[in-house]
BAMILUM-467781 format. One record per residue (C-alpha): x, y, z. Coordinates in steps of 0.2 Angstrom, whole numbers, padded with zeros to 4 digits, always signed. Example, Ala and Ser with C-alpha at 12.3 -4.5 7.8 and 13.67 -1.06 7.14 Angstrom:
residues 2
+0062-0022+0039
+0068-0005+0036
end
This chain:
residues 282
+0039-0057-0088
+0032-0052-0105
+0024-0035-0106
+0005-0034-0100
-0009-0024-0105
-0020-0019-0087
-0035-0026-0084
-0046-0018-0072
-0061-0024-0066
-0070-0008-0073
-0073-0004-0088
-0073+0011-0102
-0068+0029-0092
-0060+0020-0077
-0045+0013-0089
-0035+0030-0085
-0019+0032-0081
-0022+0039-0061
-0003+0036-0056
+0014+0034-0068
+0031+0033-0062
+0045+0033-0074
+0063+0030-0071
+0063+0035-0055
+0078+0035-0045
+0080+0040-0026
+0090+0038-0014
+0096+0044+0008
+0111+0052+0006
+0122+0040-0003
+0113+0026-0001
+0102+0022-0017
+0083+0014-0012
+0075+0015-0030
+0087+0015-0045
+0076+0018-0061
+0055+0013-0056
+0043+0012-0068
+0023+0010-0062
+0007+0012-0069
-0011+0011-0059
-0027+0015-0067
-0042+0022-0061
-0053+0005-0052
-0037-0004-0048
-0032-0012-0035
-0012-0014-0037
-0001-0023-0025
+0019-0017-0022
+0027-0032-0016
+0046-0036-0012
+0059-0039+0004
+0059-0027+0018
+0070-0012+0016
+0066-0014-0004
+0060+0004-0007
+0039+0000-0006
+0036+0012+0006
+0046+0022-0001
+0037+0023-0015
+0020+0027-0005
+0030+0042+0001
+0033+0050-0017
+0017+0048-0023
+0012+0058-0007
+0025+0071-0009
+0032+0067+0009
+0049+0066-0002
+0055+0068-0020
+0063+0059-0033
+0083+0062-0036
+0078+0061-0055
+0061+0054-0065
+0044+0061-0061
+0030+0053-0052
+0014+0058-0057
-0003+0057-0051
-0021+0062-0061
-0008+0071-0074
+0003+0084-0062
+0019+0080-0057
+0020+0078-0039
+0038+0086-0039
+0033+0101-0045
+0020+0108-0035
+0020+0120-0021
+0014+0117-0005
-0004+0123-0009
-0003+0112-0025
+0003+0096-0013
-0008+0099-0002
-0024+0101-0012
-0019+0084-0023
-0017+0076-0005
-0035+0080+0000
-0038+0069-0014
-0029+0055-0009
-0031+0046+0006
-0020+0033+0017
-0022+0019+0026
-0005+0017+0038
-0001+0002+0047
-0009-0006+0062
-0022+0011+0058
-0012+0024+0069
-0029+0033+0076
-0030+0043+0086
-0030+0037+0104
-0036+0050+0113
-0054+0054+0103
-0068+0040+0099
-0069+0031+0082
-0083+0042+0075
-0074+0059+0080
-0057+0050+0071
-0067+0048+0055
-0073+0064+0056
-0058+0074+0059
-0053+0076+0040
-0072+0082+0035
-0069+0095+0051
-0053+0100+0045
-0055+0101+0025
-0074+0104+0024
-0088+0119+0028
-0097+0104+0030
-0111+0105+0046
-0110+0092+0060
-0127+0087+0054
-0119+0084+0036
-0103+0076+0045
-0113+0065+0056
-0122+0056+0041
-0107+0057+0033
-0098+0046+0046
-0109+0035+0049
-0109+0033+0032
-0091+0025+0029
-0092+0016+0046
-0107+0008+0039
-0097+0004+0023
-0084-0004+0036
-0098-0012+0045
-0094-0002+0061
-0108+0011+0064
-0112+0003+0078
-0094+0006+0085
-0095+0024+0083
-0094+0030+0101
-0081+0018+0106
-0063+0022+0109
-0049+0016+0099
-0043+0006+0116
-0059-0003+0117
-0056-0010+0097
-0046-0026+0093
-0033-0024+0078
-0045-0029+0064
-0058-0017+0071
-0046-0003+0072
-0040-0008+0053
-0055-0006+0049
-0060+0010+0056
-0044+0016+0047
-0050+0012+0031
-0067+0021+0033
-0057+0037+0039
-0042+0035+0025
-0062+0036+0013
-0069+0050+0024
-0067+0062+0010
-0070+0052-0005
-0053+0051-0013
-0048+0047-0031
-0031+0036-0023
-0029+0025-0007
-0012+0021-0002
-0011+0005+0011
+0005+0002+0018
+0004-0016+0026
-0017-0017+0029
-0014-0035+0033
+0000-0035+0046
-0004-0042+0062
-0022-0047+0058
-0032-0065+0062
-0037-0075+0048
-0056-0069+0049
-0050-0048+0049
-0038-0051+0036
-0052-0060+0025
-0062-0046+0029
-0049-0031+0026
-0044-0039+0011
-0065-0040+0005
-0067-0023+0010
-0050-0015-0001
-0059-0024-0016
-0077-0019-0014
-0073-0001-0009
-0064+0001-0024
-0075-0007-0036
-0088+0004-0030
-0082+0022-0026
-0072+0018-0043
-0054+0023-0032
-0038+0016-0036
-0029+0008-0022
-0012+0003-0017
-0006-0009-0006
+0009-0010-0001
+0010-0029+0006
+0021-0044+0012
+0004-0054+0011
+0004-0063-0007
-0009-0075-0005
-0023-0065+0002
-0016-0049-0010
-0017-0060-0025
-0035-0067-0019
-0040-0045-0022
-0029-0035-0036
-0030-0032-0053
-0008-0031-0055
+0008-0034-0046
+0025-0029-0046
+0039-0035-0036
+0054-0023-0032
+0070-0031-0026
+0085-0021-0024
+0077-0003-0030
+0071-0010-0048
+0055-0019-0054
+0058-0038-0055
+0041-0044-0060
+0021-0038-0066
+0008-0044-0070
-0008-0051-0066
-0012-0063-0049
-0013-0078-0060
+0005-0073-0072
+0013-0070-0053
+0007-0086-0046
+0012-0094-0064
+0031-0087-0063
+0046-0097-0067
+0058-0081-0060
+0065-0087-0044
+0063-0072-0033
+0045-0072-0036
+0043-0091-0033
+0053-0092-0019
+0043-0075-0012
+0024-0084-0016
+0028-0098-0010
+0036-0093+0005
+0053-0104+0003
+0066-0103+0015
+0081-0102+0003
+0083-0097-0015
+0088-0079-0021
+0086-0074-0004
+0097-0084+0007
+0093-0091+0022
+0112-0091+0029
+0119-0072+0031
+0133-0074+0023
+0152-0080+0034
+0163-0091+0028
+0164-0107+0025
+0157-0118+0042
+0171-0131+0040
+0183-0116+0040
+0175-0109+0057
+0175-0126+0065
+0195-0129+0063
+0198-0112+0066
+0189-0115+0081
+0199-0128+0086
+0216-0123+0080
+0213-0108+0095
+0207-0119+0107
end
């Protein structure tokens, strides 16, 4: 796909670079997952990171977080490079950033205001008067303030997503990672999950990533795409240039095909060949 300028859906300051990956190659042991990555998302973004299971998009989530690094390249994020802090370093930029894991992952065993909460008790001097306006704050952003004092076990799936999302903002981050926010969710939550990503980024001026098998509601909400397949960048650009693309992995991927680049048949030999060695044995 030709090479695209970003456009965000803010405008003057907020064109920075928040996060840049270049070239960067990791791998388990002997088994490559990225082989030479190249991203960019600026500040007001929201970006999507689509492509197969297993292709490396969580992956990616996890060295921008620091949980692993890069065998070679440099992931960067608000200008230091990630790979080269210390712990104090990680974990101050990590205060910065907040994630949204799938299907939530609260806490089961405390109620949904004291799940939002816990990162102002934890990383704050704040008081619980200055907490508690704060969390009613972001669960009113979610509109859930009236599900403060409820339990994670009493929330259906969207609820819980959403009350996910208001703790992954709890300390007003610069980046929010979402790894699958729309797994698992009924047409009206994901509507609404999808609404929320957008308007919370537009107006705390954050970026977010999703990480996403969803295209048609992911396209409905970002600003840039890219498609990994097989450790490397296959497509970007825009919704529209995505939903416009000739390039048969991305068609086959938007459009939800059975067969094309990925095939629907693992791969075994030829069935004729089965069959009359089938009955050759017989």
């Amino acid at each position: 796909m030709a090479a695209f300028r970003h456009r965000s859906r803010v405008s003057g300051l907020h064109h920075d670079i928040l996060v840049q990956i270049e070239d960067v190659v990791f791998g388990y042991g002997a088994r490559a997952v990225l082989k030479g990555i190249n991203l960019t998302a600026r500040r007001g973004q929201v970006v999507a990171i689509m492509g197969s299971s297993g292709c490396g998009k969580t992956t990616l989530l996890r060295l921008i977080g620091g949980q692993v690094r890069a065998g070679r390249g440099t992931v960067r994020v608000a200008g230091e490079s990630v790979g080269e802090l210390d712990r104090a370093g990680l974990y101050r930029l990590r205060r910065k950033m907040g994630m949204l894991f799938q299907f939530g992952a609260l806490f089961t065993d405390v109620s949904v205001f004291d799940n939002v909460a816990f990162q102002l008790r934890e990383h704050t001097d704040l008081s619980e008067d200055t907490i508690r306006d704060l969390v009613l704050m972001k669960l009113h952003a979610v509109g859930l303030r009236g599900a403060a004092h409820l339990m994670p076990s009493e929330l259906s799936g969207g609820m819980a997503r959403r009350v996910a999302l208001a703790r992954a903002i709890a300390l007003d981050p610069m980046l929010v990672m979402y790894d699958e926010p729309f797994a698992g969710l009924d047409p009206i939550s994901l509507g609404v999950t999808g609404n929320l990503i957008r308007r919370l980024t537009d107006s705390l001026g954050l970026t977010s990533l999703v990480v996403t098998h969803d295209v048609q509601e992911s396209l409905k909400i970002v600003d840039y795409v890219y498609f990994v397949s097989e450790g490397v960048i296959v497509a970007e650009g825009t919704a529209d240039e995505i939903r416009a693309s000739a390039l048969p992995y991305v068609h086959q991927f938007v459009h939800g095909e059975a067969d094309g680049p990925v095939p629907f048949h693992y791969p075994a030999p030829a069935y004729a060949d089965d069959l009359r060695l089938g009955a050759q044995g017989a």
